[in-house]
N, C-alpha and C positions, 0 to 999 in steps of 0.2 A: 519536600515535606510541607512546603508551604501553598499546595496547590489541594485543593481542595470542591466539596460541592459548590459548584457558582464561583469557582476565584476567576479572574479575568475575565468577567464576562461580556467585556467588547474587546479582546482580543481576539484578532480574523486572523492573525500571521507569526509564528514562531519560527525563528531560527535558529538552529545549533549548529555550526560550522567550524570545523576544524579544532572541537575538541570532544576529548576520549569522552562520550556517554558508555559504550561496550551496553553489553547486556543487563547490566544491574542497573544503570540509568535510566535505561531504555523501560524494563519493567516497572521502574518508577513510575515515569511517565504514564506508563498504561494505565497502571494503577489508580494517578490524581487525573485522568480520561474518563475512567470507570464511574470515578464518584462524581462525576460531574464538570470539574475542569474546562476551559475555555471552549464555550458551549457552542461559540459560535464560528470555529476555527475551520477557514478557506485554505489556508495555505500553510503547510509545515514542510520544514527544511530541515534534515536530519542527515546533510554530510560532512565526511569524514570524520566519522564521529565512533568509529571502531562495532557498529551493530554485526553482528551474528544472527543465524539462524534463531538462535533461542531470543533474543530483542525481540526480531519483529515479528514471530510466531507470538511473544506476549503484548505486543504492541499493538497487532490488528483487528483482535475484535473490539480494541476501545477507536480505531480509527473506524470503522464500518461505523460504529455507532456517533458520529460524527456526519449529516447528512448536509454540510455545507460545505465540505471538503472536497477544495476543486483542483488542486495541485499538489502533487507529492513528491520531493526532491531528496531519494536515498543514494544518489551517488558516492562512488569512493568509501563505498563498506564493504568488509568481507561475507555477506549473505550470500545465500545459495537460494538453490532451489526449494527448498523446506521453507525460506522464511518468507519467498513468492509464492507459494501456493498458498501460504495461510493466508497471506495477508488478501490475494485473490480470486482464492477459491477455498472458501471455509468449508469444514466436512460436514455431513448433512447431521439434525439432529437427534438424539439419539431414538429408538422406537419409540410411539408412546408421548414423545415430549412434542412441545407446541414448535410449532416451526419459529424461528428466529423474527425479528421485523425487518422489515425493509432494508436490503442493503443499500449501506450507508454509502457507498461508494456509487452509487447514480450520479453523481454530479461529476467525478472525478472526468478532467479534463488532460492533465498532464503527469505523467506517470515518468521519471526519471531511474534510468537503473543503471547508466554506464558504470564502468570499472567497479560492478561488484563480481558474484563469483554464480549468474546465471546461467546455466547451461542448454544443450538442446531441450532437456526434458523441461526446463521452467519455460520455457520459448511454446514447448508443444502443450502447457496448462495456459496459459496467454493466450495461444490461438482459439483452447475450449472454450474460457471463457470469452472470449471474444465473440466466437459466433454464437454464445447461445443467449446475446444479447446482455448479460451483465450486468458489461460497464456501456452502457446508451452512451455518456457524454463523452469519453476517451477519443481527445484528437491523438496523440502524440505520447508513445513511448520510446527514449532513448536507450538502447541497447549496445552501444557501444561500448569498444574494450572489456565487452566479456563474454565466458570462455565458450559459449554458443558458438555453432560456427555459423556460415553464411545462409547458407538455408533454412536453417531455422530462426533467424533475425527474420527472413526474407517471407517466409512463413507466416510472421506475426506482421508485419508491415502491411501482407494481404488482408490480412484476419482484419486488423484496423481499416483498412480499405469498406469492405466490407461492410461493419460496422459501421461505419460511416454514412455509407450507403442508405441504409434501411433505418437510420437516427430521425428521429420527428424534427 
């Protein structure tokens, strides 16, 4: 409640670890993101913190809108696919409307997803947006301990390869 337009505004690094945020928390957050909220934030840690699909589907367009956000550590939550694809590939906008600005996720360096609940199909929207240039800065996502199997880990491993590759 106490996060607001402009609060923290030399906070670069939050951490929530090892306690229950869940989905209502999580919305919170997006929510004092939205108004403006730690403007300048590089690094947020948000595990074991009980997030769901419905967190970081509400979560993500206030992290896009965050363009100095260069690591992002959601390990040891129960997300899926639905709250990976929001957060990495947002749906396009509606007819008629202005296209979105710049995604905020260019900087994104580190991308953490072990022991949530990603499967092949979040592995196969990772590899899209991978190759279709994205995320430019993405060295490193951990995919461990979730429920993806090995080729599709192995898949996105390329796709980052890749990406790497053709990165300025």
């Amino acid at each position: 409640a106490g996060l607001g337009a402009g609060a923290l505004p030399a906070v670069t690094w939050l951490q929530i670890n090892g306690m229950h945020v869940g989905d209502t928390g999580t919305s919170a957050l997006a929510a004092a993101l939205g108004q403006g909220a730690l403007p300048r934030l590089k690094i947020l840690g948000l595990y074991n913190a009980a997030i769901g699909d419905a967190g970081l589907v509400a979560l993500a367009p206030a992290l896009r809108q965050r363009p100095a956000l260069e690591r992002l550590y959601l390990q040891h939550n129960p997300f899926g696919d639905e709250g990976l694809v929001a957060l990495v590939a947002p749906p396009p906008p509606p007819a008629g409307a202005p296209p979105p600005p710049a995604a905020g996720l260019a900087k994104l360096k580190l991308l953490f997803l072990y022991d949530t609940q990603v499967t092949d199909a979040g592995c196969a929207t990772l590899v899209a947006v991978l190759d279709s240039g994205a995320l430019p800065a993405l060295k490193s996502v951990s995919l461990d301990g979730v429920p993806a199997g090995a080729a599709a880990k192995a898949a996105v491993e390329e796709a980052l390869e890749r990406s790497k590759a053709v990165a300025p």
